[in-house]
C-alpha positions in Angstrom: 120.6 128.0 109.1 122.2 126.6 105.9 119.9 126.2 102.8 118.5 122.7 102.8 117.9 121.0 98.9 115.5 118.3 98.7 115.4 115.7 95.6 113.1 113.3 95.0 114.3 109.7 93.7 111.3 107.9 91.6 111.1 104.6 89.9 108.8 102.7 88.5 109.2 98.6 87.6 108.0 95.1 87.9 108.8 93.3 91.2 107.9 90.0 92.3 110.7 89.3 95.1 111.7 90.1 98.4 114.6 92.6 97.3 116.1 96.5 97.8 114.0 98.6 95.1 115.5 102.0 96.3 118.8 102.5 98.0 120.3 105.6 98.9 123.9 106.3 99.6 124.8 109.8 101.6 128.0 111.3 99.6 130.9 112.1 101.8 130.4 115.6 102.4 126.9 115.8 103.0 123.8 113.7 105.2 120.6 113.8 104.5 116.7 113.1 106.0 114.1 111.2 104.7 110.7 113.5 104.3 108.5 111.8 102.8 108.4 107.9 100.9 105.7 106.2 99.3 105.0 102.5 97.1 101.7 102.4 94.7 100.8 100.1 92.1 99.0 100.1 89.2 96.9 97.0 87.5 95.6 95.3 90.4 92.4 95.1 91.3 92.5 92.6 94.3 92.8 93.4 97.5 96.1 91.9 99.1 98.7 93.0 101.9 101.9 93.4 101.1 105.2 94.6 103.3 107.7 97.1 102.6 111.0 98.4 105.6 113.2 101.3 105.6 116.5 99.5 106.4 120.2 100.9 107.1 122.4 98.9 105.0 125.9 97.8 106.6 126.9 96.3 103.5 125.1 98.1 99.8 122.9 95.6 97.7 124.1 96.0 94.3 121.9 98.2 92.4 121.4 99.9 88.8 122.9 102.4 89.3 120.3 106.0 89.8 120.8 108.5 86.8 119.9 112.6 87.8 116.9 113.4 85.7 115.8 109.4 85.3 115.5 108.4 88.7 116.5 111.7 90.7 114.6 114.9 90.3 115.9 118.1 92.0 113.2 119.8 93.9 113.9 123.2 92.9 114.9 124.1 89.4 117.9 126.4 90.8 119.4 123.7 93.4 122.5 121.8 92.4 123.0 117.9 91.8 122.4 116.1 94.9 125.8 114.9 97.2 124.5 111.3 96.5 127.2 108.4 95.9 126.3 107.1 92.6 127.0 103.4 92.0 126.2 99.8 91.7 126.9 99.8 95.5 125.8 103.2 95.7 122.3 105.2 94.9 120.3 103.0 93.0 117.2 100.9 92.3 116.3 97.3 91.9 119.0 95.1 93.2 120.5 92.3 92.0 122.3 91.2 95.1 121.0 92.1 98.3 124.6 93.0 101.0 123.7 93.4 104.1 120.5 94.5 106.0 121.4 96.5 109.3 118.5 98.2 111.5 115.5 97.6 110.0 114.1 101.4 110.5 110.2 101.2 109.8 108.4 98.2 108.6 104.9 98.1 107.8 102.4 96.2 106.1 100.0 97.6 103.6 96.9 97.0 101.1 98.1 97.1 97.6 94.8 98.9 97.1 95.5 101.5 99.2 99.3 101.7 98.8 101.4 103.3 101.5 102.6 106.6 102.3 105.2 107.8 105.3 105.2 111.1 105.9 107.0 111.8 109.0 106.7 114.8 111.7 110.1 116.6 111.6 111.2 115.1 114.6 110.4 111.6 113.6 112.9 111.9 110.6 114.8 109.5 109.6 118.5 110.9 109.4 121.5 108.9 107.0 124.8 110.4 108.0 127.6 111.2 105.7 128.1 108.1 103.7 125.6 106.0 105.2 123.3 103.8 103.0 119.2 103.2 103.6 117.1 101.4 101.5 113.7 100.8 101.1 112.9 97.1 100.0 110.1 94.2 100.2 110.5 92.5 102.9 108.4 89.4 101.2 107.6 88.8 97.8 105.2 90.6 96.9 102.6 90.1 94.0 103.8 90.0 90.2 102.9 94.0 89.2 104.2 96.9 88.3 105.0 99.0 91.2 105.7 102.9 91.6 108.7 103.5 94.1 109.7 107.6 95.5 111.8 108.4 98.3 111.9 112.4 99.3 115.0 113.7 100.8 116.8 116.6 102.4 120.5 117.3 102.4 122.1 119.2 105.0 
């Protein structure tokens, strides 16, 4: 069995709309699985729900474009950059413009109090192909605050 890297893509901002906050782009050569995502906040107080999808993306939304070391943190020390596609239409966070929303994977409301955590069993993985595109976004606006965004992955 070929050695699996995992990386772990991170950001923190400010988000009031409905809008892609973490968008993945496969590179060419390589898939990948989703092991593990999570959205937390920090400042409020009040108990509210909020909504949050995993959605394939047919077309990407444009995005700042995700920086190795910023935004994507290798899992082990030893492993090598991930095969992500890098780009404003690429691997990124916050969009500006949204493309196109495929399947919409998971979707699930939470309590910004609690936040919210998916952690799937092995075979419940998502799977991105080789050059495929996934995103994680609000799917309504949530409340004004800072939020804390991470999406886990494994490369195959």
């Amino acid at each position: 069995m070929p050695h699996k890297d995992f990386y772990v893509m991170r950001h923190s901002a400010s988000v009031s709309t409905a809008i892609t906050v973490m968008q993945l782009k496969a590179g060419t050569s390589a898939g990948f699985e989703i092991i593990a995502a999570s959205v937390t906040q920090r400042g409020s107080t009040t108990s509210a729900q909020e909504e949050i999808s995993i959605v394939r993306k047919s077309a990407a939304a444009t995005v700042t474009t995700a920086v190795v070391g910023t935004h994507i943190f290798l899992g082990d020390p030893n492993a090598s950059n991930p095969n992500l596609s890098l780009g404003t239409s690429a691997t990124g966070v916050i969009g500006t413009a949204e493309g196109t929303d495929g399947d919409i994977i998971y979707r699930e409301g939470f309590n910004v109090l609690n936040g919210w955590q998916y952690i799937p069993v092995p075979e419940g993985r998502i799977w991105v192909p080789p050059a495929g595109i996934i995103a994680s976004k609000f799917t309504t606006a949530p409340a004004a605050q800072n939020w804390t965004f991470m999406i886990k992955i494994q490369e195959f």
